[in-house]
C-alpha positions as CSV (number, residue, x, y, z in Angstrom):
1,X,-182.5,-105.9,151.2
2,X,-181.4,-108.2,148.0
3,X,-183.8,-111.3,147.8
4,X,-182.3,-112.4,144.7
5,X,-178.8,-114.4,146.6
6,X,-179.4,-117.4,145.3
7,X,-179.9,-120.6,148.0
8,X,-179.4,-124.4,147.3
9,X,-181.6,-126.9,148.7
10,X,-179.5,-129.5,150.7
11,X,-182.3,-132.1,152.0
12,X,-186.0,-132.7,150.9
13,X,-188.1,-134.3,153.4
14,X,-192.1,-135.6,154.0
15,X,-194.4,-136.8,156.5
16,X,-196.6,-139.7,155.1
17,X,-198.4,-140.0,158.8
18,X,-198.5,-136.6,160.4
19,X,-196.6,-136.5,163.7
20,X,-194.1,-139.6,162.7
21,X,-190.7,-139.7,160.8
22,X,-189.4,-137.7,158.6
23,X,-188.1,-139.6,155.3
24,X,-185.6,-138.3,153.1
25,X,-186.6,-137.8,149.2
26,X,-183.6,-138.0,146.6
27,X,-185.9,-135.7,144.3
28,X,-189.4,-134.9,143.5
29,X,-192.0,-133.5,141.6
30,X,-193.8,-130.0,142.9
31,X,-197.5,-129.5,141.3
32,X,-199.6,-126.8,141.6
33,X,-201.7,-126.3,144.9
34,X,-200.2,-129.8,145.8
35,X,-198.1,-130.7,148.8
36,X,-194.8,-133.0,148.2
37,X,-196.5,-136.0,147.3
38,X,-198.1,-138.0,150.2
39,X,-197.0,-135.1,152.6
40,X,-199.0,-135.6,155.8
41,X,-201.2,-138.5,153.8
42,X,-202.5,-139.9,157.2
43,X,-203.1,-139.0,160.8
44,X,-203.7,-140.4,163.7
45,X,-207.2,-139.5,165.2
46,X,-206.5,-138.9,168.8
47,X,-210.5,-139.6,169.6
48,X,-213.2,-138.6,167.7
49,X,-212.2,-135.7,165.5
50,X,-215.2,-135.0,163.4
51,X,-213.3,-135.8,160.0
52,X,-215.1,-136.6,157.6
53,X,-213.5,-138.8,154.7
54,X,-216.2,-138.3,152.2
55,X,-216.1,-134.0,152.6
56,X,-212.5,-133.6,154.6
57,X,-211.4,-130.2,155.5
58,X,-208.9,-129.0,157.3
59,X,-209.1,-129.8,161.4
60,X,-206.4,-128.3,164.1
61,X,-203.7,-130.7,164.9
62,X,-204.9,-131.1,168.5
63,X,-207.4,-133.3,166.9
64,X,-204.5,-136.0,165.8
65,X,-201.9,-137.5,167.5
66,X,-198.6,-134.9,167.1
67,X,-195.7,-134.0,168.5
68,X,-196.8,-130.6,170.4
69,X,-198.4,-133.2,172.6
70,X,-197.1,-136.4,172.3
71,X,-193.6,-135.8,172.2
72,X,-193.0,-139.6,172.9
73,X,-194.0,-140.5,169.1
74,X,-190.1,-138.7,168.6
75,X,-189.1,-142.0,170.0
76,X,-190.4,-143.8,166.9
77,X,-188.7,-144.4,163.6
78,X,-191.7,-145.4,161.0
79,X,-191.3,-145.7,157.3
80,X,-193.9,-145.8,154.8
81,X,-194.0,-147.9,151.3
82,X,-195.9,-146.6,148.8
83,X,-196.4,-149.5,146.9
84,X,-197.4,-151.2,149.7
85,X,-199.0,-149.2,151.6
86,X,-197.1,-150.5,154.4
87,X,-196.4,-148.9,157.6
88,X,-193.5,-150.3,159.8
89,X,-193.0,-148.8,163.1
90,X,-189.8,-149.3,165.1
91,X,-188.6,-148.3,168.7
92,X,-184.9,-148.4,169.8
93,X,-184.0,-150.2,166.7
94,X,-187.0,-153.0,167.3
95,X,-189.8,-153.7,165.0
96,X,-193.2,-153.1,167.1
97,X,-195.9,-153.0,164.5
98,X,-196.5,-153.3,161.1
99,X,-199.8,-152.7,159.2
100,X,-201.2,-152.1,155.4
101,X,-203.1,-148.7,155.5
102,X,-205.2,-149.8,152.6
103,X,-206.6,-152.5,154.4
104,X,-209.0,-152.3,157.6
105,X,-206.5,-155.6,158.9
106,X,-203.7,-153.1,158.9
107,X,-205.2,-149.9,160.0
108,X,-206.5,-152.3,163.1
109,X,-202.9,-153.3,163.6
110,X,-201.3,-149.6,164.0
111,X,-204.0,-148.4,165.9
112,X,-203.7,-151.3,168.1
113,X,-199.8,-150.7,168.5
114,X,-200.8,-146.2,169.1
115,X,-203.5,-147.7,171.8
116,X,-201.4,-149.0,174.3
117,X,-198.4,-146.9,173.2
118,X,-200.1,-143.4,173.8
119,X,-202.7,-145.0,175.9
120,X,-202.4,-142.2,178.9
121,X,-202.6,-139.1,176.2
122,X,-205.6,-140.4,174.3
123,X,-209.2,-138.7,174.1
124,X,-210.5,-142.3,172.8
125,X,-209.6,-144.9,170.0
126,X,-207.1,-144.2,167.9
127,X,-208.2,-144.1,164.7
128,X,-205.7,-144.0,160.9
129,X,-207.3,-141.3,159.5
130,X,-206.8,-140.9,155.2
131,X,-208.9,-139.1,152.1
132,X,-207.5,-139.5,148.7
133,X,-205.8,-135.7,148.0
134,X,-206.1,-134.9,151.4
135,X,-203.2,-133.3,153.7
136,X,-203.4,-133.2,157.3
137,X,-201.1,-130.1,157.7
138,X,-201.2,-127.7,159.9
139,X,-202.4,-125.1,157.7
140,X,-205.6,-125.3,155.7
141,X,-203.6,-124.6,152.0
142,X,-201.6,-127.0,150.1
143,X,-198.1,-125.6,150.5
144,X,-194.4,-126.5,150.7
145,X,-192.5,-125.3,154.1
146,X,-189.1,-124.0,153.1
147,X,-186.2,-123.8,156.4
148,X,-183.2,-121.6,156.0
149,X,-180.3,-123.8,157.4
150,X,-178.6,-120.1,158.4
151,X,-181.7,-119.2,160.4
152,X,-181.5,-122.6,162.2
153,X,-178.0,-121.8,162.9
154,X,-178.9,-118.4,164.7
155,X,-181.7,-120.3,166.8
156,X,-178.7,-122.5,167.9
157,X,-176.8,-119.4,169.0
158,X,-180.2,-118.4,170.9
159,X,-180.2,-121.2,172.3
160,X,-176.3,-122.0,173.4
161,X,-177.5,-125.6,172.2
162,X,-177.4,-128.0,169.0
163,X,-180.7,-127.9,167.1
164,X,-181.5,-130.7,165.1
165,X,-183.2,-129.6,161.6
166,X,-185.5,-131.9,162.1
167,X,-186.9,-130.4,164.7
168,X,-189.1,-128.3,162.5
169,X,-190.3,-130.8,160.2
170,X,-189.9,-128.9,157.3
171,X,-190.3,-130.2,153.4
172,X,-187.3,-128.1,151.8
173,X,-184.1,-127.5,154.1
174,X,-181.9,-124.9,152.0
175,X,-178.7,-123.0,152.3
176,X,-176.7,-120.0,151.0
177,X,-179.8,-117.0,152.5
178,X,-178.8,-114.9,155.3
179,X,-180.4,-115.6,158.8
180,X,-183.9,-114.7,158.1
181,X,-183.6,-113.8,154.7
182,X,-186.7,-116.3,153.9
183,X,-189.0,-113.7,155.2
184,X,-188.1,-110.7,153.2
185,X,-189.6,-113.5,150.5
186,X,-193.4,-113.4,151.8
187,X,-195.5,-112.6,148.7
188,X,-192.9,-113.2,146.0
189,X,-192.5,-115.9,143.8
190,X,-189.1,-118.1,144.0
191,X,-187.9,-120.8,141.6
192,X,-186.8,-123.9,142.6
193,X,-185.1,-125.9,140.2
194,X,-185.0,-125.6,136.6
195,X,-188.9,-125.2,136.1
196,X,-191.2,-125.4,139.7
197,X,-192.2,-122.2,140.9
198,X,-193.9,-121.4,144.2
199,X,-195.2,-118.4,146.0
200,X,-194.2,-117.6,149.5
201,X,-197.6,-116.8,151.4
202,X,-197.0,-117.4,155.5
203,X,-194.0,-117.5,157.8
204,X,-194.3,-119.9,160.0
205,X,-194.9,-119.6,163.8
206,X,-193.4,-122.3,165.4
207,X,-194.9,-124.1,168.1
208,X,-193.8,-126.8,171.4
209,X,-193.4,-129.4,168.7
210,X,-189.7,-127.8,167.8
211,X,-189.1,-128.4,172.1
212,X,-188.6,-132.2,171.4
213,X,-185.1,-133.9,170.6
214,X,-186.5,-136.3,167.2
215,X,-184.9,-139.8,168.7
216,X,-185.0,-139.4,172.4
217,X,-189.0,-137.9,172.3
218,X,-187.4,-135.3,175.1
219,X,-188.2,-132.1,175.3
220,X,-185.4,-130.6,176.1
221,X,-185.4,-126.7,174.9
222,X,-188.0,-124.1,174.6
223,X,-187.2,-123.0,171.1
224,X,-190.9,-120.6,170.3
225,X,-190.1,-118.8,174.1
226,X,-186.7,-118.1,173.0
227,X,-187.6,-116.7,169.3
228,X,-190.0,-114.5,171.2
229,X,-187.4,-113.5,173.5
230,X,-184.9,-112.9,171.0
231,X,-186.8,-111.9,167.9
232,X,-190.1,-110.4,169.3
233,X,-192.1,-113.3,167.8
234,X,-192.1,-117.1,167.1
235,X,-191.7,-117.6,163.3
236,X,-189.0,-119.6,161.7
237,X,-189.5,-120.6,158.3
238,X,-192.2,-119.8,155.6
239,X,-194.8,-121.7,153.4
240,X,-194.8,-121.6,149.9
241,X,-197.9,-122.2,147.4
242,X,-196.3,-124.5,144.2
243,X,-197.6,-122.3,141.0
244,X,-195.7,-124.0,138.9
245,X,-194.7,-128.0,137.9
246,X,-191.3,-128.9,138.1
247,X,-189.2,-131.9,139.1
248,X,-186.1,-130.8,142.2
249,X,-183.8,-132.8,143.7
250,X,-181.2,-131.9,146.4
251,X,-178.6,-129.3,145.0
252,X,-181.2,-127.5,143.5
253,X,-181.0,-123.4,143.5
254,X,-184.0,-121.5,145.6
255,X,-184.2,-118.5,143.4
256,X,-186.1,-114.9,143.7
257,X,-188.4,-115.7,140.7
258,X,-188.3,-112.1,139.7
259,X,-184.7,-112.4,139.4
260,X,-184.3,-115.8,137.7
């Protein structure tokens, strides 16, 4: 099959607090064996997780507060400022806490706010969880997750449903591949942009996080039981190691390196 059909990238998203919003990026700036910067900066330790700030590793997500669990955090629309350091959290268009994550005064003030909010799903305090160049994803590498728009489309035809991109809380959303042309990728190089290079090294198996509407917090579809069904496994989407620097932005081409 011909990997080299070129793709665009149409969105660029991150996850400064693991399990919260989504926020839209204009452009930015791949690095080697880096995330998008501040992807997955911060969690929220749902009881004691045994991270350790001074020597952090990777720890499952069941250790934090996410969506596979908590689908009610879907219901939240937070944005973080990176000068600031500010987190504001809303709920149905209301401000409901606000807190500096540099400062204990405002870590104290988010917790306080995921306390009471999650306070029937939680193992013990909830606790904002950070170490400088440390990613709380859910895979132990430093990668980029690429989603193929046509793929999504085909899950919505499994489905008989809209699917909301979103659902899978990917970094780079691109278009122009076949359904499932992303995995023919696994082990190659692609470009992306003008310069940034990355290496594809996982698909990703999709889990009851993808089940929940983003806004409503409902989970309202069974999105892994119906790739299984369909496909004969759960994967939708791949990671990608950065092995080159580059700046992208939206309107970018996705590129078979070897054919660049």
């Amino acid at each position: 099959m011909n990997t080299n059909t070129p793709a665009t990238i149409r969105a660029i998203y991150r996850y400064p607090v693991k399990g919260l919003s989504a926020e839209p990026l204009a452009a930015a700036a791949l690095m080697p064996g880096e995330t998008l910067l501040g992807d997955r900066r911060y969690a929220i330790e749902n009881g004691p997780s045994g991270f350790d700030p001074a020597t952090p590793r990777y720890l499952p997500k069941q250790r934090f507060l996410m969506l596979m669990k908590n689908e009610r955090l879907a219901r939240l629309d937070t944005r973080f400022d990176d000068a600031a350091q500010v987190l504001v959290i809303r709920e149905n268009g209301v401000e409901v806490a606000r807190g500096d994550l540099g400062t204990e005064a405002g870590r104290a003030a988010i917790e306080g706010f995921f306390s009471k909010f999650c306070a029937d799903e939680l193992r013990g305090p909830p606790k904002v969880l950070v170490s400088p160049g440390h990613s709380f994803s859910d895979v132990a590498k430093k990668v980029v997750s690429i989603i193929n728009l046509a793929s999504l489309a085909a899950v919505e035809t499994m489905t008989g449903h809209p699917v909301d991109p979103l659902r899978f809380r990917g970094n780079l959303y691109v278009e122009g591949w076949p359904a499932w042309r992303e995995f023919d990728l696994l082990g190659q190089e692609v470009a992306i942009g003008a310069q940034a290079r990355a290496k594809v090294v996982k698909r990703i198996t999709r889990c009851a996080a993808t089940n929940v509407e983003p806004g409503s917090g409902v989970r309202d579809l069974d999105i892994p039981a119906t790739l299984l069904r369909n496909l004969g496994h759960a994967d939708c989407g791949v990671y990608a190691e950065v092995t080159e620097a580059g700046a992208i932005s939206a309107g970018d081409a996705v590129t078979s390196a070897a054919g660049s």
